[in-house]
One Martini backbone bead per residue (centre of mass of N, CA, C, O) as a GRO file, in nm:
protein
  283
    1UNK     BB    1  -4.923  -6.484   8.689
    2UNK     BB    2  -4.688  -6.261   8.631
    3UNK     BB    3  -4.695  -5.919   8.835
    4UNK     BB    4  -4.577  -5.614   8.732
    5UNK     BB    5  -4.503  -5.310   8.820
    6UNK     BB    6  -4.468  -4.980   8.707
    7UNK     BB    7  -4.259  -4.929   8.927
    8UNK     BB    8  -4.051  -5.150   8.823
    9UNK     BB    9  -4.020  -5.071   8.547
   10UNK     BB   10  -3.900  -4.780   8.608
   11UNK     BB   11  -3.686  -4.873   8.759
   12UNK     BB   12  -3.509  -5.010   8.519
   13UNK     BB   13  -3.475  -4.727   8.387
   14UNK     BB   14  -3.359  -4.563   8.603
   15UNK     BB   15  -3.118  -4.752   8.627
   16UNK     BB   16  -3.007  -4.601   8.306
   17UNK     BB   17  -3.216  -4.375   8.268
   18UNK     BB   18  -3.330  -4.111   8.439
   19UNK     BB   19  -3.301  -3.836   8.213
   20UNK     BB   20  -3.174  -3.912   7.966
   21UNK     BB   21  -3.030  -3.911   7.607
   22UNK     BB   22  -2.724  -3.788   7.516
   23UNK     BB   23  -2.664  -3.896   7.223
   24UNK     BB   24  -2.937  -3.850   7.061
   25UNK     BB   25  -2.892  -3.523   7.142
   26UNK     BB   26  -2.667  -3.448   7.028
   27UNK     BB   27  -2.744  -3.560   6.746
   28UNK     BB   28  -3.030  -3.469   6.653
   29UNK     BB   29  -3.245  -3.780   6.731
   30UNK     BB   30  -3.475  -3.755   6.893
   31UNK     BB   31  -3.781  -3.753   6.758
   32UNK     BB   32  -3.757  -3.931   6.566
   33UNK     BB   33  -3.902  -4.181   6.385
   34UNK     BB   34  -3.890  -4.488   6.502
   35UNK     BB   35  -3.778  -4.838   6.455
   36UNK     BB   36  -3.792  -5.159   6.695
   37UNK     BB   37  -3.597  -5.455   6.654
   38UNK     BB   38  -3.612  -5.787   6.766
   39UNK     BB   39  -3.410  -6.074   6.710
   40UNK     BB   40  -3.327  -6.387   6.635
   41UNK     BB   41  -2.996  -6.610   6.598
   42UNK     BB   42  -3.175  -6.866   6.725
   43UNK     BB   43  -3.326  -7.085   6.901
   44UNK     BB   44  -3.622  -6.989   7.142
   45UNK     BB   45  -3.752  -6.928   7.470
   46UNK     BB   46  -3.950  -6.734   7.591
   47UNK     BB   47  -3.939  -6.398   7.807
   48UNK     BB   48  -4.066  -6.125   7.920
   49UNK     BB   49  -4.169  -5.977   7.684
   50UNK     BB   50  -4.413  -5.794   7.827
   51UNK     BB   51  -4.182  -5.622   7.949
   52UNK     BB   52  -4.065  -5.505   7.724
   53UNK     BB   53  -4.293  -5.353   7.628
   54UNK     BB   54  -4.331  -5.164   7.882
   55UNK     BB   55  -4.047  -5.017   7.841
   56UNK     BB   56  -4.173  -4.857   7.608
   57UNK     BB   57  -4.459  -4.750   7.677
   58UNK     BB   58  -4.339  -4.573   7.910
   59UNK     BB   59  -4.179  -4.409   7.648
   60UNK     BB   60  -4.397  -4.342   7.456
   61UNK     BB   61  -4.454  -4.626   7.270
   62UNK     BB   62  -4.485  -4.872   7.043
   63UNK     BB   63  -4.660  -5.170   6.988
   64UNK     BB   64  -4.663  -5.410   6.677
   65UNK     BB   65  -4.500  -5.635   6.806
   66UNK     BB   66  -4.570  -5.982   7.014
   67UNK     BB   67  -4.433  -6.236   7.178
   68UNK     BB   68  -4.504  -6.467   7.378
   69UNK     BB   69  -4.439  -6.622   7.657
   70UNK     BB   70  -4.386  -6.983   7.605
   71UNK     BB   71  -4.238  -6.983   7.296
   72UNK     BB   72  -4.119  -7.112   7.006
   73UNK     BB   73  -3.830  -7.000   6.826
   74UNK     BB   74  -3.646  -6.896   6.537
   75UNK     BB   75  -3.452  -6.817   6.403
   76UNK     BB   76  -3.522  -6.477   6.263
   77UNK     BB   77  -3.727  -6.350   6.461
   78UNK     BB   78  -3.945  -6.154   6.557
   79UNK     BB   79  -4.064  -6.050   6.903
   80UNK     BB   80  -4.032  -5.740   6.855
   81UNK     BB   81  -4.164  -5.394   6.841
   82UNK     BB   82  -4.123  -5.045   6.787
   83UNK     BB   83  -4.263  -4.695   6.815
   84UNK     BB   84  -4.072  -4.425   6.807
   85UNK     BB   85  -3.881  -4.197   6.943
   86UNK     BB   86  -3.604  -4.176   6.970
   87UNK     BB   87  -3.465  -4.158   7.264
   88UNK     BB   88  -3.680  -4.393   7.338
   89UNK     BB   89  -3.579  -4.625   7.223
   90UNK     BB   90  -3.254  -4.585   7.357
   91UNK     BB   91  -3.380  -4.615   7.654
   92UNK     BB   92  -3.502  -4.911   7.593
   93UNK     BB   93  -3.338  -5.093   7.504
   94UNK     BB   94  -3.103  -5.232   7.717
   95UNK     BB   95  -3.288  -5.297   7.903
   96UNK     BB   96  -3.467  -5.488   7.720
   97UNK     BB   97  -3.242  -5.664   7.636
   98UNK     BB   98  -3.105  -5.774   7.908
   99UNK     BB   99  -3.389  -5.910   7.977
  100UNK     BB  100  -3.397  -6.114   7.752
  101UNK     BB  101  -3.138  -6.256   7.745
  102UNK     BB  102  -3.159  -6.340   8.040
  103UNK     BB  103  -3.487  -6.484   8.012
  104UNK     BB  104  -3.443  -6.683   7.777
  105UNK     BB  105  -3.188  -6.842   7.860
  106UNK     BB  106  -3.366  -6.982   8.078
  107UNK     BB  107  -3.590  -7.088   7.954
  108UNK     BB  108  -3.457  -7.245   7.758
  109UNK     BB  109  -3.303  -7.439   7.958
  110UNK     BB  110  -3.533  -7.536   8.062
  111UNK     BB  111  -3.667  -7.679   7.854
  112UNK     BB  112  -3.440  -7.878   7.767
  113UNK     BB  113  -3.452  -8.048   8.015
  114UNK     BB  114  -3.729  -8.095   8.046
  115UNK     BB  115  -3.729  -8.283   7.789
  116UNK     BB  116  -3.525  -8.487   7.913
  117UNK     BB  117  -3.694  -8.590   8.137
  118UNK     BB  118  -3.973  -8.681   7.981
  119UNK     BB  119  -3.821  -8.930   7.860
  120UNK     BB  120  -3.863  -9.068   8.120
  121UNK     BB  121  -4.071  -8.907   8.300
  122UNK     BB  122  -4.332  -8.758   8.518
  123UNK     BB  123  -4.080  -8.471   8.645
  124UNK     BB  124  -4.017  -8.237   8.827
  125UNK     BB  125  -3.874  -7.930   8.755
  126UNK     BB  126  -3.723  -7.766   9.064
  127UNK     BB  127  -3.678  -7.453   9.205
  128UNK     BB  128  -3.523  -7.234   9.362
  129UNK     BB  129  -3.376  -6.937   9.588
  130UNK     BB  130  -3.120  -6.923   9.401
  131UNK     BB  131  -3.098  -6.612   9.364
  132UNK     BB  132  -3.034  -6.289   9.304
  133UNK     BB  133  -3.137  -6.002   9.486
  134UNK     BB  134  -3.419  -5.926   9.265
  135UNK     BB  135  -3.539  -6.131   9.107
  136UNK     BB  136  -3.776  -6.372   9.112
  137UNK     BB  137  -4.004  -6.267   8.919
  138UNK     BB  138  -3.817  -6.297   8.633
  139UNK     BB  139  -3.728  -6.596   8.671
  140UNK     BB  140  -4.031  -6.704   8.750
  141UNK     BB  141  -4.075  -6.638   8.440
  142UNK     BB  142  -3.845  -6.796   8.314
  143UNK     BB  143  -3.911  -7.104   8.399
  144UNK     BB  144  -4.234  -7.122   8.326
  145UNK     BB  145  -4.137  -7.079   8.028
  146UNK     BB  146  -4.027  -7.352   8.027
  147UNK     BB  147  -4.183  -7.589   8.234
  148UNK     BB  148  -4.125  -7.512   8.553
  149UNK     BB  149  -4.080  -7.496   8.906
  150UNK     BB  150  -4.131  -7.409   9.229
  151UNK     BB  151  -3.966  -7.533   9.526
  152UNK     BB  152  -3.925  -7.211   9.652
  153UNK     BB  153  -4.040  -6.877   9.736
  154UNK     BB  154  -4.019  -6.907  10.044
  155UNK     BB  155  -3.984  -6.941  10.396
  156UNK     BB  156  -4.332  -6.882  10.416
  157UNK     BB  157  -4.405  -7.189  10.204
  158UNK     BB  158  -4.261  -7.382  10.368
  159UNK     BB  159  -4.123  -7.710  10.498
  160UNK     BB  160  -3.786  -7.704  10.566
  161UNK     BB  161  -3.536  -7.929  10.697
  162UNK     BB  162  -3.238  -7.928  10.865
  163UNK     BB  163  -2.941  -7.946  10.996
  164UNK     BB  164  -2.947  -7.617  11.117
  165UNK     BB  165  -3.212  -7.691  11.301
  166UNK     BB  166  -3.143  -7.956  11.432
  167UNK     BB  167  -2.884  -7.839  11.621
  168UNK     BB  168  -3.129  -7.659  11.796
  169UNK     BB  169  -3.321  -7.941  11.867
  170UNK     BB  170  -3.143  -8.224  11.914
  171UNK     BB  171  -3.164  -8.379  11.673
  172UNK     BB  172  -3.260  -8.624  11.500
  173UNK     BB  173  -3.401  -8.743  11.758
  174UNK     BB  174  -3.616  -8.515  11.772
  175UNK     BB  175  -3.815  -8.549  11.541
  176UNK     BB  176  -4.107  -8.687  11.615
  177UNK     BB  177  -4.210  -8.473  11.794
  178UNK     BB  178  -4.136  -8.210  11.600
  179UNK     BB  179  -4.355  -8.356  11.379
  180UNK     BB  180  -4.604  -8.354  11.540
  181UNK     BB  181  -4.636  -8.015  11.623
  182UNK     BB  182  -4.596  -7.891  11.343
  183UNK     BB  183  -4.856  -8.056  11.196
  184UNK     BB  184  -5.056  -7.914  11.416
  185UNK     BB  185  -5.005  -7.634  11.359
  186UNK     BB  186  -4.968  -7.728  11.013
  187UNK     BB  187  -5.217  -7.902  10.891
  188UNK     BB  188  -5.148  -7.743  10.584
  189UNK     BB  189  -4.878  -7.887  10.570
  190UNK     BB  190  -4.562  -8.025  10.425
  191UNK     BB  191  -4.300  -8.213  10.516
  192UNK     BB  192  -3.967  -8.155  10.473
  193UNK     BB  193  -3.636  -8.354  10.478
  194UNK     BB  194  -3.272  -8.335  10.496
  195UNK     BB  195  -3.097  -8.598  10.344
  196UNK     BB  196  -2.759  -8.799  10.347
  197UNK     BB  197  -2.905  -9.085  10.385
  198UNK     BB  198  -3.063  -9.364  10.424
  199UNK     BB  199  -3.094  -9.326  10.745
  200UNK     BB  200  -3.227  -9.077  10.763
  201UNK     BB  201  -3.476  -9.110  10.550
  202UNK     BB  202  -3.583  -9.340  10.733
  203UNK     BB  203  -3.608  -9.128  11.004
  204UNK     BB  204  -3.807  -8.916  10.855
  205UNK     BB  205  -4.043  -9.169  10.816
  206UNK     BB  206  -4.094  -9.235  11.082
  207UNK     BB  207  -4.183  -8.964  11.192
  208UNK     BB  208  -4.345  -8.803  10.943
  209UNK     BB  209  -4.220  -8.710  10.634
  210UNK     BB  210  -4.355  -8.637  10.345
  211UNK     BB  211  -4.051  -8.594  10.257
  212UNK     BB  212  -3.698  -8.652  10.092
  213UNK     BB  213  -3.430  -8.464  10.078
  214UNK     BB  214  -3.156  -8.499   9.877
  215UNK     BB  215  -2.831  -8.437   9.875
  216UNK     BB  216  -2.586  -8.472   9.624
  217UNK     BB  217  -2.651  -8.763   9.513
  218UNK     BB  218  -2.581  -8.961   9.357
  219UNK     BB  219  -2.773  -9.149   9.126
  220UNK     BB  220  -2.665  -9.478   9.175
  221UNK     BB  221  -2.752  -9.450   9.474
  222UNK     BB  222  -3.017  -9.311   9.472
  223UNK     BB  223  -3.184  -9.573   9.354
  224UNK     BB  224  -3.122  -9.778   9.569
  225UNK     BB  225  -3.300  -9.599   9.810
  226UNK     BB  226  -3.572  -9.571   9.662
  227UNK     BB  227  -3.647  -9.838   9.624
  228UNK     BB  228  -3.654  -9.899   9.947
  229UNK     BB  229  -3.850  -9.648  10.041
  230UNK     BB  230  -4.082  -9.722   9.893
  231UNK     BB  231  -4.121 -10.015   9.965
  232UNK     BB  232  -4.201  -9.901  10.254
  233UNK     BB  233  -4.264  -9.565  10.176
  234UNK     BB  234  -4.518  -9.507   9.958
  235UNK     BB  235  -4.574  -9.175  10.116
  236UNK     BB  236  -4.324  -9.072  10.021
  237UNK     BB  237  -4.166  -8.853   9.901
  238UNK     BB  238  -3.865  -8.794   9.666
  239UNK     BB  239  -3.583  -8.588   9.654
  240UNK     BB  240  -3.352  -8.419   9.452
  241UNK     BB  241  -3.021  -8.241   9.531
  242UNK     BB  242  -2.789  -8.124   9.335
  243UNK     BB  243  -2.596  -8.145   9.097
  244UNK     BB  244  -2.756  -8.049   8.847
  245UNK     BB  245  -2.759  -8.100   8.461
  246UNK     BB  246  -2.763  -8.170   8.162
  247UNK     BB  247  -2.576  -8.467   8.216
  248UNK     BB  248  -2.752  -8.583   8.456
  249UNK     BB  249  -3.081  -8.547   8.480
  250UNK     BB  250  -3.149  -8.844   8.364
  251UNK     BB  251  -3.049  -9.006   8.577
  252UNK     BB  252  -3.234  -8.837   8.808
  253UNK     BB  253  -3.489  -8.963   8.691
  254UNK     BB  254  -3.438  -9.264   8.683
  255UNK     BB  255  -3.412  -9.286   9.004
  256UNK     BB  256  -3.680  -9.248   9.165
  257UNK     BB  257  -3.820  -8.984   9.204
  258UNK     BB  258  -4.038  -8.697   9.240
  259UNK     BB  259  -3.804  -8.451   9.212
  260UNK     BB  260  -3.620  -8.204   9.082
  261UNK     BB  261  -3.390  -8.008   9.231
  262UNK     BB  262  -3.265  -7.669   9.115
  263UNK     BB  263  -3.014  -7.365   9.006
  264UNK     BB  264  -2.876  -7.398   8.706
  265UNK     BB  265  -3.060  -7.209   8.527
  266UNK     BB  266  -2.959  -6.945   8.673
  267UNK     BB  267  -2.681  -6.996   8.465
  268UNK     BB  268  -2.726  -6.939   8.184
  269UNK     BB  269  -2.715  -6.856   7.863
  270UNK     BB  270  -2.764  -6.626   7.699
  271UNK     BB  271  -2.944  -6.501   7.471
  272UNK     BB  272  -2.917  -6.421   7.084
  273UNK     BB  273  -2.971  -6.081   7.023
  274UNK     BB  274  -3.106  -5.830   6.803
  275UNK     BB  275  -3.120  -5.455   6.745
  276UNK     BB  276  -3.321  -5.266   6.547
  277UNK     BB  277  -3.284  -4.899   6.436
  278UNK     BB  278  -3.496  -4.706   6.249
  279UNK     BB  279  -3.648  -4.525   5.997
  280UNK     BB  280  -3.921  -4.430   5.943
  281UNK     BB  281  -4.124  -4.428   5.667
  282UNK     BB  282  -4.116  -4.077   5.543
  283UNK     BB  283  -3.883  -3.947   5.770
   0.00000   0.00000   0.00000
């Protein structure tokens, strides 16, 4: 479970609406007792559902019905609902529709994908920490409500060597001796080396690279490799990277790697949701 702080979504709220709803108020629709429904307008794969109803109850809103994360949902669905009163709805709308389109769309784009190579075989969509500063935890439960995983969720969670390294280190001819030092000191993490060619992942496989990660390989190079790699080292992971959508996914599934790293799931288009506040009956 990804857990938000009462702190991060009060942040969200204060930085669209910090003081009133000044048209509410003008309006002298301030108290009105009112409900708030989001409707779907396509079928969508939901996320982050759960904080959009906590940004209602933060300004003092019922909720009335809530579908979780991770369902798969039909047009004209309704997903959430709250009652209060209108200008506390009306201060939280924009917010949490904001959030809910923009990572439902997420989410959908992730379950499309994820089913796209599922037909292929069990190979997991890693999802990177390419995305804008701020979002990481809003994302990375709508990858997860999608289907998907991370492939990295910060420089402290993982060893990924790069050429940006290498370049300070001696380059790749230092691999074998630098892969041995780090896995002394690091003795329970798993290092992952990326290389841009056969011979590259050849010696970072000789070095004792648990994983060898291809950069924007098209994926017909790639089977080629991953063939010879397997056969060779078949306790090597093969990991490819960059230049994945919908439109090639499954080409870079069948080609035999074991995990597809991309960051386009986070520009999917967002998903279209309608929202309607109306007056409770009798009131």
């Amino acid at each position: 479970m990804i857990f938000f702080t009462t702190q991060e979504i009060e942040q969200w709220i204060n930085e669209d609406a910090p003081l009133l709803d000044l048209t509410s108020r003008l309006l002298h629709i301030s108290s009105q007792p009112s409900r708030l429904t989001v409707v779907t307008r396509h079928p969508v794969r939901l996320a982050l559902t759960e904080e959009a109803g906590r940004i209602f109850e933060l300004l003092g809103c019922r909720i009335t019905k809530q579908i979780a994360s991770g369902e798969d949902v039909p047009a004209k669905t309704v997903i959430l609902a709250a009652e209060g009163p209108a200008d506390a709805l009306h201060r939280g709308w924009k917010v949490a529709m904001n959030l809910l389109e923009y990572m439902c769309g997420v989410a959908t784009r992730t379950a499309e994908l994820v089913a796209k190579v599922r037909e292929c075989g069990n190979i997991p969509l890693l999802v990177t920490r390419k995305h804008p500063p701020g979002l990481k935890k809003p994302l990375l439960k709508a990858v997860l409500a999608g289907g998907a995983y991370p492939h990295r969720l910060g420089l402290y969670e993982t060893v990924l060597v790069f050429d940006n390294h290498l370049r300070l280190v001696g380059g790749r001819e230092a691999l074998p001796a630098l892969l041995a030092e780090m896995r002394a000191a690091g003795c329970e993490q798993k290092i992952t080396v990326e290389c841009d060619d056969l011979a590259q992942a050849v010696q970072a496989a000789e070095a004792g690279a648990d994983s060898v990660q291809f950069d924007k390989a098209p994926p017909e190079q790639l089977a080629a490799w991953c063939s010879e790699l397997k056969a060779r080292f078949p306790g090597t992971a093969l990991l490819s990277a960059g230049g994945v959508g919908p439109d090639n996914v499954q080409a870079y599934a069948r080609s035999g790697v074991d995990g597809i790293v991309l960051s386009s799931l986070y520009h999917a288009k967002p998903a279209d949701l309608g929202v309607t506040i109306e007056l409770l009956p009798g009131s």
